[in-house]
N, C-alpha and C positions, 0 to 999 in steps of 0.2 A: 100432254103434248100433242102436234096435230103437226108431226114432222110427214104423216103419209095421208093426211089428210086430202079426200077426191081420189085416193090410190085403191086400187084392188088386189089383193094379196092373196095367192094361191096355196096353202099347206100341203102337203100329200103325206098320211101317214102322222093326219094331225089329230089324232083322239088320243095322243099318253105321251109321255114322258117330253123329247124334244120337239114334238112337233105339238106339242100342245101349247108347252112353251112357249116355241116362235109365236104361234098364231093368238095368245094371248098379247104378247111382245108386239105385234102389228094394230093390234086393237088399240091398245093404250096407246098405241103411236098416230091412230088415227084411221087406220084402214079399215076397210070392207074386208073380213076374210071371207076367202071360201075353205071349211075342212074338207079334205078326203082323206077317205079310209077306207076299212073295208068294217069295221066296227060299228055299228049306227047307234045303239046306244048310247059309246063312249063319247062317241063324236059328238052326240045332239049334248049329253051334258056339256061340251066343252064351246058351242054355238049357242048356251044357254048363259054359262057366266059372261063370253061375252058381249050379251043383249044387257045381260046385268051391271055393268060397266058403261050400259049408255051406247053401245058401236054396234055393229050391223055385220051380222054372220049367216053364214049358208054351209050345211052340208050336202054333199055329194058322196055315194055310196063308191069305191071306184077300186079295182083291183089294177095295181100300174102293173103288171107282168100281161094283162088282156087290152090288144090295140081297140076293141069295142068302146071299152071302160073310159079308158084314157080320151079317146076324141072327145064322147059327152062330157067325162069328167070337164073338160074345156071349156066347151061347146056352154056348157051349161051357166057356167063361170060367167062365162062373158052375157050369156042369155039374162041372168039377174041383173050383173051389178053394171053390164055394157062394156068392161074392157077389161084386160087384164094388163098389170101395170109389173106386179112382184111372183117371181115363183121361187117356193121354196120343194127341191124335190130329195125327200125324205123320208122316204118312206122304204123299209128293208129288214131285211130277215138275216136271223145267225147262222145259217146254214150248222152243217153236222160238228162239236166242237171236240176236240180231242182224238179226232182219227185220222191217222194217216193217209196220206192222199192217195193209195192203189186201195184203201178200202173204202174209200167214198164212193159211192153208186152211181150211175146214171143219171136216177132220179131225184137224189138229193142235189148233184150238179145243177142239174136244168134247172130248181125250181131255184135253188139261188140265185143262178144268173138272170133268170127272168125277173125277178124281183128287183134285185138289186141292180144291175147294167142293163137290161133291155129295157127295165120299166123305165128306166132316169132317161135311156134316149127315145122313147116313146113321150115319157111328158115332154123332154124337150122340143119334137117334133112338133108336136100343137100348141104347147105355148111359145114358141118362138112368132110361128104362122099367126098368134092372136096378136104379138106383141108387134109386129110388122105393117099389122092392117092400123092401130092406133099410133104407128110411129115410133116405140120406143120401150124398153123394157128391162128388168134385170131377174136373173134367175142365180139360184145360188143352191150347188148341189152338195149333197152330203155324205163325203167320203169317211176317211177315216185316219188314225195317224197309222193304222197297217194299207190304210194307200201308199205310203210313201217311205216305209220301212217293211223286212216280214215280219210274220205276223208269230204269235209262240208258234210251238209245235204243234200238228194237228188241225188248223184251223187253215189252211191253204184255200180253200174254195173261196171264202170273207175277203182273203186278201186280194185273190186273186179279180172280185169285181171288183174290190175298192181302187184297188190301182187302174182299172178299168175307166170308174169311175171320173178319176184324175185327168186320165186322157182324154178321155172323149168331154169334160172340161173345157181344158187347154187347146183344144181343137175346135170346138165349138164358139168359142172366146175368136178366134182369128177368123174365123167364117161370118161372123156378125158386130166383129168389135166398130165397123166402120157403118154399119146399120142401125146406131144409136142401142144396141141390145149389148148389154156387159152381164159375162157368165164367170161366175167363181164358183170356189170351192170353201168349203170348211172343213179341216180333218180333226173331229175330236177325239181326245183322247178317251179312258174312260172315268165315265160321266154318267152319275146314277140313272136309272130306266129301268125299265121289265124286264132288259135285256139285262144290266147291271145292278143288281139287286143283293146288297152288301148284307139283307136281313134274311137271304136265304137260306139255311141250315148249310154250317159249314164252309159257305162265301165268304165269311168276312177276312176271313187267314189269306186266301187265293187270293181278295183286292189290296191287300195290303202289301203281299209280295209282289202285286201286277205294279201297281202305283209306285213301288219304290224304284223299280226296274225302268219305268215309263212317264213320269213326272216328277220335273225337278221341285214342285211342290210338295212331293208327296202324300197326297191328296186324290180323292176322286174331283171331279168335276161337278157341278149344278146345272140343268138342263137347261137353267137361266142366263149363265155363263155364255153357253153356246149361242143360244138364241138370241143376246144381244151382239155378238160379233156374226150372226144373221141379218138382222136386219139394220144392222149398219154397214154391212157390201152393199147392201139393197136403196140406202139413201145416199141423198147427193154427195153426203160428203164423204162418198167413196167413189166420185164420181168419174176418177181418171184411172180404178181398180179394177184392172179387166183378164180373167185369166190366169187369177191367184188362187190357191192353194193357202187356205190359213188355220195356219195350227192352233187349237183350242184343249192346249193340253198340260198345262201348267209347266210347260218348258221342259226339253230332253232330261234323263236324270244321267248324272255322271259322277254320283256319290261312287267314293272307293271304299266307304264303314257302310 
C-alpha cells in the first residue's frame, strides 16, 4: 500500500517492541522512516529489514530527555529525506515499579519525567517547527491507559507523566489544530514489549491478573495492534481527529467472575 507514500515518518524509541512496530507499519505504508533511539544496534537491524521490504530508512542516535539530541535528532530528519510529515513520539521508560511514592527518589523522579514528559515536549518542539515550515503535519503521542486512569499501586511516577503526557496533547492539539498540524494520543493498554514480557520468570500469573483487571478482552495486546491505530491518526482518514486520546486496550474490563 502507498497510503504515506512522498511522506516522512519520524519513530522515537523505534529499535523494539512498539516503536518498531510503528515504524515498520509506516514502511509498508509507503513512508521514509526515520528510527531514533538510543540503541544503534537494535535500531540499524530494524532500518535494515525496512530496506529489505523495498522502503527507505534512516537512523538517528537520539536521547529525547537531552534538548541537544532532540533538535539534530530533527534537524537531521529533515536533512535526509527534506521534510517531516508523521511523528510518532514514543519513546519512554518504567521508572521505579512497586514502590511507594515517599520512597521514590529524586533521581528516579527526574530521569522518568525527562524521558517520558519532557522528552515528548522537546520532540514536540522541533517537530511541530519542521512541520510548520512544510505546511502541515501530524504527530501522535504515546501515553498510556494509566494516563487516564491510576495506575496499580506503587507505580505513581508512569502515571504521573502519562497523564502528563495527555495534556500536553490536548493542549498542543488546540495550539496548532488551525495550523493544518493534528496531535493525538494513543493509550495502550498492556501490550507485549521489553517492558511487558509475559516470558519472564514468574510474569505470566502477574499479566493475567493485570489483563483480567484491564481488558475486556482479556488478553495482552500485540505491538501491531497499536501501531496500526498509529498510523491511522496519522492518515487522512483521520483527518478531522484532532486531540484524541485513543484507547488500545481491548476495552475496560467489568467482568464480576
Amino acid at each position: 500500500m502507498d497510503t504515506f507514500a512522498g511522506k516522512v515518518a519520524l519513530v522515537t524509541g523505534g529499535s523494539a517492541g512498539l516503536g518498531e512496530a510503528t515504524a515498520m507499519k509506516f514502511a509498508r505504508e509507503g513512508a521514509k522512516v526515520v528510527v531514533a533511539a538510543r540503541r544503534a544496534e537494535q535500531s540499524a537491524g530494524v532500518v535494515q529489514r525496512i530496506i529489505a521490504l523495498g522502503g527507505e530508512a534512516h537512523f538517528v542516535p537520539a536521547d529525547v530527555s537531552r534538548a541537544a539530541d532532540v533538535e539534530r535528532m530533527v534537524g537531521e530528519a529533515v536533512q535526509k529525506f527534506g521534510r517531516l510529515d508523521c511523528a510518532v513520539n514514543n519513546a519512554g521508560i518504567a521508572g521505579p515499579r512497586f514502590t511507594p511514592l515517599a520512597e521514590v527518589t529524586e533521581a528516579q523522579w527526574d530521569e522518568l519525567m525527562g524521558v517520558n514528559l519532557k522528552g515528548v515536549w522537546l520532540c514536540m518542539k522541533h517537530e511541530i517547527r519542521a512541520m510548520l515550515a512544510s505546511g502541515s503535519g501530524t504527530i501522535v503521542n504515546v501515553a498510556s491507559i494509566y494516563g487516564c486512569k491510576p495506575s496499580d499501586v506503587g507505580h505513581a511516577p508512569y502515571a504521573t507523566s502519562k497523564f502528563g503526557v495527555v495534556g500536553l496533547t490536548k493542549s498542543a492539539a488546540a495550539d496548532y489544530g488551525q495550523m493544518s498540524i493534528r496531535i493525538n494520543a494513543v493509550a495502550p493498554g498492556f501490550t507485549v514489549s521489553e517492558m511487558v514480557n509475559p516470558d519472564r520468570p514468574g510474569a505470566a500469573e502477574r499479566y493475567k491478573a493485570l489483563v483480567a483487571r484491564h481488558s475486556g478482552m482479556n488478553r495482552l495486546g500485540k505491538a501491531e495492534e497499536t501501531a496500526n491505530a498509529i498510523v491511522w491518526l496519522c492518515s487522512e482518514s483521520a483527518s478531522y481527529v484532532n486531540g484524541a486520546v485513543l484507547a488500545v486496550d481491548g476495552g475496560s474490563a467489568t467482568r464480576l467472575y
